[in-house]
MDTraj code that builds the backbone (N, CA, C; nanometers):
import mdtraj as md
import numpy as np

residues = "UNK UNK UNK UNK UNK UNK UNK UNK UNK UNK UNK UNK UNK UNK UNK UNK UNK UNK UNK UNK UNK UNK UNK UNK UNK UNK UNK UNK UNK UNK UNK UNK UNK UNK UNK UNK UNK UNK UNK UNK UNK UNK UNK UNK UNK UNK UNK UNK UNK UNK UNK UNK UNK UNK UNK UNK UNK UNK UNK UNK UNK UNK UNK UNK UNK UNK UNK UNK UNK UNK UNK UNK UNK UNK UNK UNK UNK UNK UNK UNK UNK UNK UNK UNK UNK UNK UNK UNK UNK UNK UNK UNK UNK UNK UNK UNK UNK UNK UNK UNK UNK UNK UNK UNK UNK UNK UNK UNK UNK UNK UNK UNK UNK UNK UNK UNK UNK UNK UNK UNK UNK UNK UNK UNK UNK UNK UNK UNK UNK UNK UNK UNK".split()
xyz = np.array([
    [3.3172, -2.3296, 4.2970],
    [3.3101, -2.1893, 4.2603],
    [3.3134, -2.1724, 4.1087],
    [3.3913, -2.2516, 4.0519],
    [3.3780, -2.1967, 3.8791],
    [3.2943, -2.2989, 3.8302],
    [3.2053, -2.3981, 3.8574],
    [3.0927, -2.4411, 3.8347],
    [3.0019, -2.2789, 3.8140],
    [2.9690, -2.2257, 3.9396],
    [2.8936, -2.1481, 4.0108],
    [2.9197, -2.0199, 3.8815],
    [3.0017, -2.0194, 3.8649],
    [3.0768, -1.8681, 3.7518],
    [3.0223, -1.9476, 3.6154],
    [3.0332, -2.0358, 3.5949],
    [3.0330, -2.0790, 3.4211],
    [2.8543, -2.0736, 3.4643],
    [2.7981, -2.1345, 3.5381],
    [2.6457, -2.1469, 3.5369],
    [2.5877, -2.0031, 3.5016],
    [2.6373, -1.8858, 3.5615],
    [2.6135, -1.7194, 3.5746],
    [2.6156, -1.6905, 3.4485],
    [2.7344, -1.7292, 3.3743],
    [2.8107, -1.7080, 3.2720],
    [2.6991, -1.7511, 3.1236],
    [2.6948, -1.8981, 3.1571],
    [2.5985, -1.9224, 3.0522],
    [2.4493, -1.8593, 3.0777],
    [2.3731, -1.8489, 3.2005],
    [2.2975, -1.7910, 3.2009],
    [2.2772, -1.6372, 3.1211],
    [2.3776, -1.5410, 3.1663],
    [2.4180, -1.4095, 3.0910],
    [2.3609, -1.4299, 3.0052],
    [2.4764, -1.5027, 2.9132],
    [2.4950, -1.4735, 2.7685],
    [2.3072, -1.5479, 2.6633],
    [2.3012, -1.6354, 2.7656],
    [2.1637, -1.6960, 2.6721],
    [2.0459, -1.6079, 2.7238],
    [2.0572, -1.4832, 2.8101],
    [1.9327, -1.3721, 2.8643],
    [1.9949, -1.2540, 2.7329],
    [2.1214, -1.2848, 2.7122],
    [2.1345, -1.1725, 2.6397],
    [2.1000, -1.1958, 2.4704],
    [2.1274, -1.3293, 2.4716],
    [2.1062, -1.3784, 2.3394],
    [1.9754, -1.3375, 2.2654],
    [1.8619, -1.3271, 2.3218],
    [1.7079, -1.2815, 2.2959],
    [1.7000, -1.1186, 2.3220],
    [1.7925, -1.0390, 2.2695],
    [1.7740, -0.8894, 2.2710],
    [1.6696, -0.8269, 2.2167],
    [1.6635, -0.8910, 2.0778],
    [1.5470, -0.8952, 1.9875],
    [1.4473, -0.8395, 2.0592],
    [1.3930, -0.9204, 2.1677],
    [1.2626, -0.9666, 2.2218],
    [1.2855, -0.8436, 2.3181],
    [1.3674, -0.8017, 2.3697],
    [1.3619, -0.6644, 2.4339],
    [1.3169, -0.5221, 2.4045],
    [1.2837, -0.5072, 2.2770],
    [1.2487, -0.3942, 2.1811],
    [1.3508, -0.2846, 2.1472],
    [1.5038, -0.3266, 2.1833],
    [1.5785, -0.2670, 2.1255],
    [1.5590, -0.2135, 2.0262],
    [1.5712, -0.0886, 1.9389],
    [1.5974, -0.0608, 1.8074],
    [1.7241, -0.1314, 1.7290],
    [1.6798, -0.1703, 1.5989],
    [1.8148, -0.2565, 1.5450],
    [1.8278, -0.1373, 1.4183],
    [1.8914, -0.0927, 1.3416],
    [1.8812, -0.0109, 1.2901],
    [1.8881, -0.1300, 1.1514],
    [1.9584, -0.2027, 1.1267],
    [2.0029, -0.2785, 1.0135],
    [1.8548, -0.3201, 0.9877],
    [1.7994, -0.3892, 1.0705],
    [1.6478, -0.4602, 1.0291],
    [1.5962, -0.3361, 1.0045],
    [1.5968, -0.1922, 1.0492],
    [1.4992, -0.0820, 1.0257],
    [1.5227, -0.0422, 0.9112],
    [1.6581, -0.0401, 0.8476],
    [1.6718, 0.0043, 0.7461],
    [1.6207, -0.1493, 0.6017],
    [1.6502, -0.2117, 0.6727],
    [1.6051, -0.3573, 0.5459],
    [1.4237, -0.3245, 0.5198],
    [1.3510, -0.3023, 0.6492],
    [1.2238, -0.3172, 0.6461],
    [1.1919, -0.1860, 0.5202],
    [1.2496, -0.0529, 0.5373],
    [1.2074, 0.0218, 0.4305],
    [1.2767, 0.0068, 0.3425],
    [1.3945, -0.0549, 0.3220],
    [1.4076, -0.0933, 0.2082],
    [1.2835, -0.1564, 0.1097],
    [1.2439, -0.2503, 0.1751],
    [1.2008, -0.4174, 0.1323],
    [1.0376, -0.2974, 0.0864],
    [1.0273, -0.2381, 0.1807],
    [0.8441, -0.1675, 0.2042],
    [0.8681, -0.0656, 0.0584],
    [0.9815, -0.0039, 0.0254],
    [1.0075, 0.0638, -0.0726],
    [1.0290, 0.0221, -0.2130],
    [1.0430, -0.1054, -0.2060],
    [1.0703, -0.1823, -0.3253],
    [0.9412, -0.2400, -0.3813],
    [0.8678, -0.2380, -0.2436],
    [0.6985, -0.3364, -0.2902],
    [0.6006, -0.2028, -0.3349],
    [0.6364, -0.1111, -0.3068],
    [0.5490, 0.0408, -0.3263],
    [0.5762, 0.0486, -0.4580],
    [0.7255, 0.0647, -0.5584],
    [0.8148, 0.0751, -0.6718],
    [0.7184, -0.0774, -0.7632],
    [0.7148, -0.1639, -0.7374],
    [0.6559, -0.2645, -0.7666],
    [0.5029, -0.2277, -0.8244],
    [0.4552, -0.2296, -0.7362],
    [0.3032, -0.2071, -0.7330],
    [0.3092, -0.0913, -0.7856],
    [0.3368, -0.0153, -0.8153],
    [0.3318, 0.1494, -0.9227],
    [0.3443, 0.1045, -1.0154],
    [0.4332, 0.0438, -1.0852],
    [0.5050, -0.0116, -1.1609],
    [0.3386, -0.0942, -1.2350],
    [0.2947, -0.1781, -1.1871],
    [0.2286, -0.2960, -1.2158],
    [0.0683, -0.2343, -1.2466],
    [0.0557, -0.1060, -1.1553],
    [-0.1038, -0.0204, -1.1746],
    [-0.0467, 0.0564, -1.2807],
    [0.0483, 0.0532, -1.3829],
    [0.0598, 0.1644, -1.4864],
    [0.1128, 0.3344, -1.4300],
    [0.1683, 0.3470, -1.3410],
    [0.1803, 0.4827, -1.2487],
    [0.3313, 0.4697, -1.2894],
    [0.3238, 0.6413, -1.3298],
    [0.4770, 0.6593, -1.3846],
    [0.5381, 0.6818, -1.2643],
    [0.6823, 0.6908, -1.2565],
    [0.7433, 0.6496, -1.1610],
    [0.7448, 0.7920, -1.0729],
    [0.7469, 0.9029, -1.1442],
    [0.7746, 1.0578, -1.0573],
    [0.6119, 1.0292, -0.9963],
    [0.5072, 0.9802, -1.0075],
    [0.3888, 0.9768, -0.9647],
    [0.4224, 0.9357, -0.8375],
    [0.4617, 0.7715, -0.8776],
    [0.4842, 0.7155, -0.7412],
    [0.6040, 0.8036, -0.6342],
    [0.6478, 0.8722, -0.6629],
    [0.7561, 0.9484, -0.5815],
    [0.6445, 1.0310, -0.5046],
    [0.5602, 1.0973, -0.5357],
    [0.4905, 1.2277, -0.4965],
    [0.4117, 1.1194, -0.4154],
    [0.3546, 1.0510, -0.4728],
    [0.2441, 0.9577, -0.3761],
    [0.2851, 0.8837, -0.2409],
    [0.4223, 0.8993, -0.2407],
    [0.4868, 0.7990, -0.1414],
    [0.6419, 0.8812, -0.0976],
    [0.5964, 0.9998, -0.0632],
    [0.7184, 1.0759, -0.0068],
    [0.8005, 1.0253, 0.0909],
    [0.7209, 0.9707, 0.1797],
    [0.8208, 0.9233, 0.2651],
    [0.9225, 0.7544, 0.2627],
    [0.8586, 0.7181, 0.1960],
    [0.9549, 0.6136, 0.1119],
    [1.0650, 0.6554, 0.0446],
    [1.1409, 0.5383, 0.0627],
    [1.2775, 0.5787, -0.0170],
    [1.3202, 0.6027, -0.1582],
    [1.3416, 0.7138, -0.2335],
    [1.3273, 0.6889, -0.3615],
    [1.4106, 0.6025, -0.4549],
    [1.5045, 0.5819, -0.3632],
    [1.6214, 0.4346, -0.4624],
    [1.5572, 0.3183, -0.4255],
    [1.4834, 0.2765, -0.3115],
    [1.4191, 0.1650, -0.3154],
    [1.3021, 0.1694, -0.4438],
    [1.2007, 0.2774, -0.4203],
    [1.1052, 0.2670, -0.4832],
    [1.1784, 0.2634, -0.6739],
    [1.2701, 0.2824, -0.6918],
    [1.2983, 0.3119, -0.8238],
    [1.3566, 0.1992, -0.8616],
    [1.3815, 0.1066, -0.7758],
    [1.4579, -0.0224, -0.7833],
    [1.3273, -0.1007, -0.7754],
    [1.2658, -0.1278, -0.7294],
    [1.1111, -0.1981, -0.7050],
    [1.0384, -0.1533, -0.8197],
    [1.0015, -0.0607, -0.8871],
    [0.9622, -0.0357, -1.0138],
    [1.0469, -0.0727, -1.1115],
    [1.1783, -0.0519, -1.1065],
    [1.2537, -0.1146, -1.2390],
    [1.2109, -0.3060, -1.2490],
    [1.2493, -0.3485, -1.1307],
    [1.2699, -0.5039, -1.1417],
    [1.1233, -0.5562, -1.2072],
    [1.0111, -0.4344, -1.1343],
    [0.8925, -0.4883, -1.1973],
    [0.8548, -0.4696, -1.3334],
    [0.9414, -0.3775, -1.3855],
    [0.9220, -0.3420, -1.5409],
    [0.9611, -0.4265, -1.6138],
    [1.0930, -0.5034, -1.5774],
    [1.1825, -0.5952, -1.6486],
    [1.0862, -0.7287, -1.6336],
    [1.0411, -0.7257, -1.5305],
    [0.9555, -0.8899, -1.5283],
    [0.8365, -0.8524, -1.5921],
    [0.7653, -0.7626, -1.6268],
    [0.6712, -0.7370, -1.6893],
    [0.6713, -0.7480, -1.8782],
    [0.8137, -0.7475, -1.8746],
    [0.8648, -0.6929, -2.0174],
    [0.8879, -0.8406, -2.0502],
    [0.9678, -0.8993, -1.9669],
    [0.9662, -1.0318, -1.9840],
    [0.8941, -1.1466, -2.0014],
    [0.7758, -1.1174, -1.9362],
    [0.6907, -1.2086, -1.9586],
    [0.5624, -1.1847, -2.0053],
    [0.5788, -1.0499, -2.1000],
    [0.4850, -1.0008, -2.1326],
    [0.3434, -0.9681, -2.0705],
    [0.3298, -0.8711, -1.9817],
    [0.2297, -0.8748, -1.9002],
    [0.1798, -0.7264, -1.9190],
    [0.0195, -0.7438, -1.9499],
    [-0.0045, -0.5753, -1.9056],
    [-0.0415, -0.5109, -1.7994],
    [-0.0715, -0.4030, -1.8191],
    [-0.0390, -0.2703, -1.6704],
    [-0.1720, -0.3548, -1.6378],
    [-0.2440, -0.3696, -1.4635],
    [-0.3345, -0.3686, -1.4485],
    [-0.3908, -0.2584, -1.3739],
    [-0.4838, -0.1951, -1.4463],
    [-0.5690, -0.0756, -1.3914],
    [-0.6761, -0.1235, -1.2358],
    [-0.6340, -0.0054, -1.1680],
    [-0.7038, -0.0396, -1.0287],
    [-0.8503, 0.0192, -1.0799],
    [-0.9536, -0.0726, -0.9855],
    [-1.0978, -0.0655, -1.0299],
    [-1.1191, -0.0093, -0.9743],
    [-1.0952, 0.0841, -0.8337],
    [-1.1557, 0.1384, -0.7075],
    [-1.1263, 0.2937, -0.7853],
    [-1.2207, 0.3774, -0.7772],
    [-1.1947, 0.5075, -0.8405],
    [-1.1146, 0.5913, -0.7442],
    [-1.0221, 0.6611, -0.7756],
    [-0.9516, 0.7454, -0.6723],
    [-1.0183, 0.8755, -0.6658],
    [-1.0268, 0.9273, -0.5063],
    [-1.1066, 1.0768, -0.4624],
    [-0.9591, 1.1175, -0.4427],
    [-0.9564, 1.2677, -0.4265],
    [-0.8687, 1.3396, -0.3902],
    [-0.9128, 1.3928, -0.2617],
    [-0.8548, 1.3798, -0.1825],
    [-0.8586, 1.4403, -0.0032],
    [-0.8594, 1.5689, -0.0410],
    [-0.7639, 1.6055, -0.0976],
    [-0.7147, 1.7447, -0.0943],
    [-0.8262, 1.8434, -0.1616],
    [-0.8809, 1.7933, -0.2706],
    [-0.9398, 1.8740, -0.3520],
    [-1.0697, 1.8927, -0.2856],
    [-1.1428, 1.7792, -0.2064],
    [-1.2820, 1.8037, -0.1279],
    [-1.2569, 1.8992, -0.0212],
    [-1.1230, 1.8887, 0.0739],
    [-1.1204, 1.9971, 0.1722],
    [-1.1105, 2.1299, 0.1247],
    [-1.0087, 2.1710, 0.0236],
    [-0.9802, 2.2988, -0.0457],
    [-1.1033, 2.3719, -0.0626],
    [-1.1990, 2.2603, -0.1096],
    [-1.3045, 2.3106, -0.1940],
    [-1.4220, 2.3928, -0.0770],
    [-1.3719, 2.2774, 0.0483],
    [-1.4822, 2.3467, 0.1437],
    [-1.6186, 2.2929, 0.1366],
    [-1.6322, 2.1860, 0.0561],
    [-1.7497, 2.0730, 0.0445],
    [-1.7723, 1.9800, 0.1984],
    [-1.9146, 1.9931, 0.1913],
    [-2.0064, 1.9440, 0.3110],
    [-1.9957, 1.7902, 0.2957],
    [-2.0700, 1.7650, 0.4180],
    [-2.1031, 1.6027, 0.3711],
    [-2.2104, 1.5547, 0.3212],
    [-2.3007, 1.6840, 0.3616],
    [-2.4334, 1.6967, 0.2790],
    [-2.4075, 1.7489, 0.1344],
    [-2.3307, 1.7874, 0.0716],
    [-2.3490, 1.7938, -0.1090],
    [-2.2214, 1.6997, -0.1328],
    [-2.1722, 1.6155, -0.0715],
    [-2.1344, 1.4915, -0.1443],
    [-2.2338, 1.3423, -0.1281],
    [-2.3403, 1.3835, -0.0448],
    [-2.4190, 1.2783, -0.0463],
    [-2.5336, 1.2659, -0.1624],
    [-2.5251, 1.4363, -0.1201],
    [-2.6713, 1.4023, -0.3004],
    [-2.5971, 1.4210, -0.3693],
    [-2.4659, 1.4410, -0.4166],
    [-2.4152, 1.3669, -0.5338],
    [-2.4058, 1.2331, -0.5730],
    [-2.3885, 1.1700, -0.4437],
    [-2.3722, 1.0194, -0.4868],
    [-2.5053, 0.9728, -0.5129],
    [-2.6013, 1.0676, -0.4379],
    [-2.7139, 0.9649, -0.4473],
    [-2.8009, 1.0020, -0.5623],
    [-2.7662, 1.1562, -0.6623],
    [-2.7745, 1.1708, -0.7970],
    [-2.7098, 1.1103, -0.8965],
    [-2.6056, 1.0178, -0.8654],
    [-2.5544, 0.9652, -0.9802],
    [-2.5896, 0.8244, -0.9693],
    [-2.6892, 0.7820, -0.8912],
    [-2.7387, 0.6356, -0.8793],
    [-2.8433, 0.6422, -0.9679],
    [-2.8765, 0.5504, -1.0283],
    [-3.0349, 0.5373, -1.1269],
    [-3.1281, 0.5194, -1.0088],
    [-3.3026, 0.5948, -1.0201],
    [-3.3564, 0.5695, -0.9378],
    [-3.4133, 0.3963, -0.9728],
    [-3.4241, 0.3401, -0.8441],
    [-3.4740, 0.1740, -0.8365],
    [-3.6240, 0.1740, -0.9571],
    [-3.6739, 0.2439, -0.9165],
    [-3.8185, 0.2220, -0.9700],
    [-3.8102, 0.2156, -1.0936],
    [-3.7234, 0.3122, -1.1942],
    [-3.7405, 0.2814, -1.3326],
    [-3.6465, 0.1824, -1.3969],
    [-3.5397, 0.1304, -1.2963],
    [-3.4964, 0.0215, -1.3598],
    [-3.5531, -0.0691, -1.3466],
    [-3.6328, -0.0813, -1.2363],
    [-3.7739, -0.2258, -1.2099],
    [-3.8747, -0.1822, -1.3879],
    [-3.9274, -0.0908, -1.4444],
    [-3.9763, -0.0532, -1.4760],
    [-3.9096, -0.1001, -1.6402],
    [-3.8055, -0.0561, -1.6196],
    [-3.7283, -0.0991, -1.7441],
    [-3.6928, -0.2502, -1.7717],
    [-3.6319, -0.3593, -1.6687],
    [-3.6553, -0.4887, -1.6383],
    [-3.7553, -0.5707, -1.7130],
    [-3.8993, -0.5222, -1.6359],
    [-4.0464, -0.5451, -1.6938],
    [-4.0754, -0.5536, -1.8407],
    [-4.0303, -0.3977, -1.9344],
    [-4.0598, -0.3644, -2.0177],
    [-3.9656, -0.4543, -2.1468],
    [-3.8360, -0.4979, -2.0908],
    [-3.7427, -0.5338, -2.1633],
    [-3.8090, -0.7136, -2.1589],
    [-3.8861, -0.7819, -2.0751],
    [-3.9454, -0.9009, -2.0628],
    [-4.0264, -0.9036, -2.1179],
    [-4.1235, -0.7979, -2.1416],
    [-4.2310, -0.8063, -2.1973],
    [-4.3137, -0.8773, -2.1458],
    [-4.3276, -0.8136, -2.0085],
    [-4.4665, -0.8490, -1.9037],
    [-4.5089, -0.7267, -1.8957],
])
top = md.Topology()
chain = top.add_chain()
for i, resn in enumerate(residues, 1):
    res = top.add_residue(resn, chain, resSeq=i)
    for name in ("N", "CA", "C"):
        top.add_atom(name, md.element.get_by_symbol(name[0]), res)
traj = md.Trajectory(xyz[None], top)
């Protein structure tokens, strides 16, 4: 019989041991994860040149002592090892300002496709610059 009880016993405790894997909420890991997610946001602001009240507005729902702690550490290692801001290459649109505005998808297309050079005169220009 206490074979039979310790076998139950260890069984229990090693089904219970893998809670994890149950999808419990852990709150400690929930709170580490935005920590950690708030510190890399503070970071990366930090590193694209974005003042820090920027990154607050841009990332409301992040934590602002993480994010202000993740931007400091990155300032200090930046300062330290002398590094400059790197500017993001991807141009930023504003969501907000195209909906407000009440803009189609048809007059943001011939915009884009007015601010392209037409093909033909850069073939044209190519040529002329070879001197064929």
């Amino acid at each position: 019989m206490k074979v039979f009880v310790l076998c139950l016993l260890s069984f229990i405790l090693c089904a219970l041991s893998a809670c994890d894997r149950l999808g419990l909420p852990d709150p400690a890991k929930d709170a580490a994860a935005k920590e950690a997610e708030g510190r890399a946001i503070g970071s990366a602001c930090r590193q694209a040149g974005r003042a820090l009240e920027d990154c607050f507005n841009l990332n409301q729902t992040a934590q602002k002592a993480a994010i202000f702690a993740g931007w400091k550490e990155m300032n200090d290692y930046m300062t330290e090892n002398k590094l400059e801001v790197i500017k993001p290459e991807i141009p930023q649109q504003s969501a907000k300002s195209s909906t407000a505005s009440g803009d189609s998808d048809a007059d943001t297309s011939t915009e884009a496709e007015s601010s392209k050079p037409a093909k033909s005169s850069s073939r044209r220009r190519s040529k002329a610059d070879s001197g064929t």
